[in-house]
C-alpha positions in Angstrom: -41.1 24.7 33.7 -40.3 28.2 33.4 -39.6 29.6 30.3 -36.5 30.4 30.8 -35.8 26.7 31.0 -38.5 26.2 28.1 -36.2 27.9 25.6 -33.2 26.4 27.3 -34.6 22.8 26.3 -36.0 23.6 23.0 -32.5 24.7 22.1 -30.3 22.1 23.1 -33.2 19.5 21.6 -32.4 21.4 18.0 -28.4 21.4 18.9 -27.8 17.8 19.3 -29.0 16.8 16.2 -26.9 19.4 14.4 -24.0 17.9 16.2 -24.7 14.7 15.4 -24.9 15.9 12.0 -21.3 17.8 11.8 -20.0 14.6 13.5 -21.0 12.0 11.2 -20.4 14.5 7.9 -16.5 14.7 9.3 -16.0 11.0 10.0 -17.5 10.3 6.9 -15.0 12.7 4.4 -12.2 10.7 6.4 -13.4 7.9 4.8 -12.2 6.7 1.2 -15.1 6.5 -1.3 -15.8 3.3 -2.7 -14.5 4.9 -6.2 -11.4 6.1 -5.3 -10.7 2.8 -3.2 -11.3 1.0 -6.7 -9.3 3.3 -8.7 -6.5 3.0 -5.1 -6.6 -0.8 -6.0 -6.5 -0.5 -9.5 -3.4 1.6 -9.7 -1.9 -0.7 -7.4 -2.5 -3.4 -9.1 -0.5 -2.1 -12.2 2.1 -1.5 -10.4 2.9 -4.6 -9.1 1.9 -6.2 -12.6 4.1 -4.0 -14.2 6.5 -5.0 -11.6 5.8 -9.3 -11.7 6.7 -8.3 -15.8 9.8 -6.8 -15.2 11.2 -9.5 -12.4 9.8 -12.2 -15.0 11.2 -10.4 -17.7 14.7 -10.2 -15.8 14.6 -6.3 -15.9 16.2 -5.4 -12.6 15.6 -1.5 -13.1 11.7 -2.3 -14.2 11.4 -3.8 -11.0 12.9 -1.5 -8.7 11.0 1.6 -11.1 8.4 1.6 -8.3 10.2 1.9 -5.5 11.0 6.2 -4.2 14.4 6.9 -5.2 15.2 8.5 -1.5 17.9 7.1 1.4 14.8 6.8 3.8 12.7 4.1 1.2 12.4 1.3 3.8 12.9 -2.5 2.9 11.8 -4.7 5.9 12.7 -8.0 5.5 14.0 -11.1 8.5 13.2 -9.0 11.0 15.5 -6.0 9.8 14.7 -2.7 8.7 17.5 -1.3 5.7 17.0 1.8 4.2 17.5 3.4 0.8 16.7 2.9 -3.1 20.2 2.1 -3.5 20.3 -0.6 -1.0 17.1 -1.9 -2.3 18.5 -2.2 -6.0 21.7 -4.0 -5.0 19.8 -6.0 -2.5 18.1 -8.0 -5.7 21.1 -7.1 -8.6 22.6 -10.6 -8.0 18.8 -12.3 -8.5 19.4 -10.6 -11.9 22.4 -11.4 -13.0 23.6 -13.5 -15.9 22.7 -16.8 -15.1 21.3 -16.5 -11.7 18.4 -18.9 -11.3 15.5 -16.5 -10.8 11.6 -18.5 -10.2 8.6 -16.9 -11.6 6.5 -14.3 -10.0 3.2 -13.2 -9.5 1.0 -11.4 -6.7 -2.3 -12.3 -5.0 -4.8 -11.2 -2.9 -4.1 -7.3 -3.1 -6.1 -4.9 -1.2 -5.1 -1.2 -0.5 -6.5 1.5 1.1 -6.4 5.6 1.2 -4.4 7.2 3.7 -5.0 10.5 2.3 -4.5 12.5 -0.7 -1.0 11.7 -1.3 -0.5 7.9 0.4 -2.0 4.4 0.4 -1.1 1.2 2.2 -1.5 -2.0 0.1 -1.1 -5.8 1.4 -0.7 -8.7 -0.7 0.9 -11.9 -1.2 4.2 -12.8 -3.5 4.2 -16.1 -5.0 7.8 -17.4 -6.4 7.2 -20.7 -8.7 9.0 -22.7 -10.5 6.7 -24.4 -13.5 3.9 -26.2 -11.2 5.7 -25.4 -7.8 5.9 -22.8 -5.5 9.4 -22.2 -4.3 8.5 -19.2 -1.8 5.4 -16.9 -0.7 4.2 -14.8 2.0 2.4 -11.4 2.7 4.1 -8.0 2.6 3.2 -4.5 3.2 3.8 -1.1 1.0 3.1 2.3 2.2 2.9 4.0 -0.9 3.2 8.0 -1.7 1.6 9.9 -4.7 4.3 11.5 -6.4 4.4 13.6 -10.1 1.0 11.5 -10.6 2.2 8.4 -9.8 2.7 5.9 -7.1 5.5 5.0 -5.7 7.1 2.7 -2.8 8.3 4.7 0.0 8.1 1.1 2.9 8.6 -2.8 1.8 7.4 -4.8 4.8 7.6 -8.8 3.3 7.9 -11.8 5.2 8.1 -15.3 4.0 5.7 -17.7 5.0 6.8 -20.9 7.2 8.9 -23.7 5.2 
């Protein structure tokens, strides 16, 4: 081996594992730390106590507090995509009115997860009950943005499990 190709080897051998290194380093900051998932989930999990209080509570504008304010806030539901705050809020105003029959709610199994510095996507389950039944359930979906410190739903995705 000359060494021409001597010094040719030697570099490359010293090369790969600095690119190995940059590589791993750049998936890794993509990443959510455990800490900030836990503080992710934790905030998320207020917010959809605060907003289980407000529906139990019968406080329509508590419970819509979390959702963006903005004609493109998406509510998915029965296969159809509507759009807007406003159609969101009068979407569940006759759930609240005087003397609608309204079941309990609470949430379960919430997750979320970092999709950068200013958005998360959380899954869960809602559970509507009625003293020792459940009257309704199923999984939905929230893509959430950071917004003047604080989260907020920008996309509803629910569906309701099989009768």
């Amino acid at each position: 081996m000359s060494h021409r190709s001597l010094g040719a080897a030697v570099h490359r051998w010293w090369l790969a594992p600095i690119l190995i290194g940059l590589a791993l380093a750049a998936v890794a900051g993509c990443q959510p730390r455990p800490a900030e998932t836990g503080g992710l989930l934790a905030e998320v999990r207020a917010l959809l106590t605060r907003s289980a209080a407000a529906w139990n509570a019968g406080d329509l504008d508590g419970f819509v507090s979390d959702y963006s304010v903005d004609s493109l806030t998406a509510f998915v539901s029965g296969g159809r995509p509507q759009y807007g705050y406003d159609w969101i809020r009068n979407h569940y105003a006759p759930t609240f009115a005087v003397g609608a029959q309204r079941d309990s709610l609470r949430f379960e199994t919430i997750t979320a997860r970092s999709l950068g510095t200013a958005h998360a996507l959380a899954t869960a389950r809602f559970v509507l009950f009625r003293r020792d039944s459940v009257t309704a359930s199923g999984p939905f979906t929230l893509v959430l943005t950071r917004t003047d410190g604080r989260w907020l739903i920008i996309h509803d995705h629910t569906s309701s499990d099989p009768q």
